[in-house]
C-alpha positions in Angstrom: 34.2 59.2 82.8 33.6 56.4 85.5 36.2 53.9 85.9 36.1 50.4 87.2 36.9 50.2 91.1 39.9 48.9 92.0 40.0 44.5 93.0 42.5 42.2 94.3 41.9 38.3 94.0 43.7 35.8 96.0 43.3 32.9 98.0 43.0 31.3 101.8 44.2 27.8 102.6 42.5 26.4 106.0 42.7 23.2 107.7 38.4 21.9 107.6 37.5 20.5 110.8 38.1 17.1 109.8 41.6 17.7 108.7 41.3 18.2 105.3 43.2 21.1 103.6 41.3 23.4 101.1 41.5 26.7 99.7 39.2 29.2 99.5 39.1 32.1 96.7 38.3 35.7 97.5 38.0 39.3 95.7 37.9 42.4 97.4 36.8 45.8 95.2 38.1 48.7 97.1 40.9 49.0 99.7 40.3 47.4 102.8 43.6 49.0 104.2 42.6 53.3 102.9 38.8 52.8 104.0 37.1 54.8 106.6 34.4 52.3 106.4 34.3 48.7 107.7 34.6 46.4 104.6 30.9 44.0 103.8 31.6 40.4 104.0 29.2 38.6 101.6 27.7 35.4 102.1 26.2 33.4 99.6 23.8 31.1 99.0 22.9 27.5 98.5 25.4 26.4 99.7 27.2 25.9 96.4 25.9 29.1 94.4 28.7 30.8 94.2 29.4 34.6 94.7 28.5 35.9 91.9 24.8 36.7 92.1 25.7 38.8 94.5 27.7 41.6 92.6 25.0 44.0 92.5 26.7 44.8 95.6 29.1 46.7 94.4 27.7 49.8 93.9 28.0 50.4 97.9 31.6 50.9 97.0 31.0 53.3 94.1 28.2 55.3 95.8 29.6 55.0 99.3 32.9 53.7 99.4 32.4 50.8 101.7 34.8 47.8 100.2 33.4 44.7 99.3 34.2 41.5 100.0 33.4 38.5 97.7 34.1 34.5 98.2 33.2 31.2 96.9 32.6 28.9 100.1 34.3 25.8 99.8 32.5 23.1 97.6 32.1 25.5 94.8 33.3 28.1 92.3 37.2 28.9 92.1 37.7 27.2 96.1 38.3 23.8 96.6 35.6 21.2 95.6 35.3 17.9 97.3 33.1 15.6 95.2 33.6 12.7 96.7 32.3 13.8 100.1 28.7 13.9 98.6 26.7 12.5 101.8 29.2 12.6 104.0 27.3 15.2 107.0 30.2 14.7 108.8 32.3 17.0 107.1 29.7 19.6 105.7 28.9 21.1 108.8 28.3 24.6 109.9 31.6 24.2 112.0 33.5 23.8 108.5 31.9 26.8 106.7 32.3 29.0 110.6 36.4 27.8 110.3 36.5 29.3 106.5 35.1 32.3 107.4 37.4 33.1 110.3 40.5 32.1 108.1 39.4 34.7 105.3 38.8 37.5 108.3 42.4 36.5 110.2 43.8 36.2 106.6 43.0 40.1 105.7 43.6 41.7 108.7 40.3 42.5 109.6 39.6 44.3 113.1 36.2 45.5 112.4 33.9 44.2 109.3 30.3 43.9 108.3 28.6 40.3 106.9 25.6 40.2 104.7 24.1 36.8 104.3 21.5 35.6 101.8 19.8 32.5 102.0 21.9 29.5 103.5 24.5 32.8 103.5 21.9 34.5 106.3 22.3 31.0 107.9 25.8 31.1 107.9 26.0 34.7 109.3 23.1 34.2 112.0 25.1 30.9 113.2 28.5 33.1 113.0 27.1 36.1 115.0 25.7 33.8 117.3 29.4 32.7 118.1 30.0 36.7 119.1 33.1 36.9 116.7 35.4 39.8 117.7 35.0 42.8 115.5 31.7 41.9 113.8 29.9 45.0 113.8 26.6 44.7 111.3 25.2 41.8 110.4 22.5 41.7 107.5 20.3 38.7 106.5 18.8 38.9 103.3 16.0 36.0 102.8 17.9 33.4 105.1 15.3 31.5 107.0 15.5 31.5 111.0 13.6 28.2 111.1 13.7 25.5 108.8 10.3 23.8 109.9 8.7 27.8 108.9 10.6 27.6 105.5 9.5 24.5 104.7 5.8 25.0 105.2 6.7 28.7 103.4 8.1 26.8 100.6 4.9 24.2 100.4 3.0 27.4 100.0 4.5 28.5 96.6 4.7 24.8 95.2 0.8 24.8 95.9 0.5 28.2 93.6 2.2 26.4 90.6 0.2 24.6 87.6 -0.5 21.0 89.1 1.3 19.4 86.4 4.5 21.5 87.3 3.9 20.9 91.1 2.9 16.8 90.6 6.9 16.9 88.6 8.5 18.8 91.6 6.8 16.5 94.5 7.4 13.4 92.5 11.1 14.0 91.9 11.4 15.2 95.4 10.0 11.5 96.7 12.7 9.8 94.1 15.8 12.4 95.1 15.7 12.6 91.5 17.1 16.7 91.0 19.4 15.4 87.9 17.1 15.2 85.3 15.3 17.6 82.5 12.0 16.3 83.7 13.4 18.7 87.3 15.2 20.9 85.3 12.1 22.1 83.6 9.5 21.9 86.3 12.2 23.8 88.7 12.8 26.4 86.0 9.1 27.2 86.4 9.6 27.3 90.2 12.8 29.6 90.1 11.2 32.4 87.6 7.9 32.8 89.4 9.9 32.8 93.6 13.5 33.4 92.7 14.3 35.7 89.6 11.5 37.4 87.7 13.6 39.4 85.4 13.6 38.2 81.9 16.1 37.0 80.4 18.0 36.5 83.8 21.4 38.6 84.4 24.2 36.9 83.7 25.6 37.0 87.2 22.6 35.2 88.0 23.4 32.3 85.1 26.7 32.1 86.4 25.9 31.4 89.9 22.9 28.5 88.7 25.6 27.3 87.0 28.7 26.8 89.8 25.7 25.4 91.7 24.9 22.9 88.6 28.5 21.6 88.6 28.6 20.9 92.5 25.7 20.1 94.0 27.9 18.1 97.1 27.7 20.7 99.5 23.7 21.6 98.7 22.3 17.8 98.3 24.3 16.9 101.6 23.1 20.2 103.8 
């Protein structure tokens, strides 16, 4: 009879680069102390998503007994939000996202770990590994872009495979910065189930993360 892996939640406060204080929620499933194995830092995307999308990931643990690590990046989920920053590029930086991440690592202990990163999370880990962080020892990317000139002609490439109606909506709201309304909502739903999930109906996990990302969208508009 299988049995749900052990978790711990808890909670990191750090000091963001420009001097605000803000907390940043975190589960682990296994024992990051017992393991043989390096834990897997997860990274997700957006920024805003939320971790949850991501908990496919667990089954490393069951089958392999690696210990996962999740997070919601500040800006979103169960970790400090800061709403009125919206615009503000002088606080959502890479620097503040780099000083989370190094207060979770310090925080548990960690001497040697590995990082996956999808999306702006392969950003995030690319720009991290970059900075030669001791005791980084794999670091996965999972669809983060390496240039954002190449993911932008990329992306132009799937809009032009949509119906023109649905593409006219996207580029039209795009030209207004209009990503609020069901006119978007619709259009981008079209988007999302042909390039981003094609399972039908999506997983919940999935839901959930669309969601977090629906009630916060500081950190993504801004970045």
């Amino acid at each position: 009879m299988s049995t749900s892996p052990p978790n711990v939640e808890g909670e990191v406060v750090f000091t963001a680069p420009t001097g605000e204080l803000c907390k940043t929620w975190y589960k682990i499933v296994g024992d990051i102390q017992a393991s043989k194995s390096p834990p897997l830092i997860t990274l997700h995307g957006g920024p805003g998503s939320g971790h949850d999308y991501l908990s496919p990931l667990t089954d490393l643990y069951e089958k392999y007994q690696i210990p996962i690590i999740y997070y919601d990046q500040v800006g979103c989920g169960l970790s400090t939000h800061f709403r009125d920053k919206a615009g503000d590029t002088s606080f959502w930086t890479f620097d503040l996202f780099i000083k989370e991440l190094d207060s979770l690592i310090q925080h548990l202990g960690l001497h040697g770990y590995h990082i996956l990163g999808q999306s702006w999370g392969g950003m995030l880990g690319a720009a991290y590994a970059a900075r030669h962080p001791p005791g980084l020892k794999k670091l996965i990317l999972a669809s983060g872009p390496a240039s954002v000139p190449l993911w932008i002609e990329g992306s132009k490439k799937l809009l032009a495979q949509l119906p023109p109606n649905i593409r006219k909506t996207l580029e039209d709201c795009d030209r207004r910065g209009d990503y609020e309304s069901d006119e978007y909502e619709k259009a981008a739903a079209v988007y999302y189930s042909r390039h981003l999930c094609r399972l039908n109906p999506w997983p919940a996990d999935v839901l959930t993360s669309f969601n977090k990302l629906a009630d916060d969208r500081t950190a993504y508009l801004t970045m």
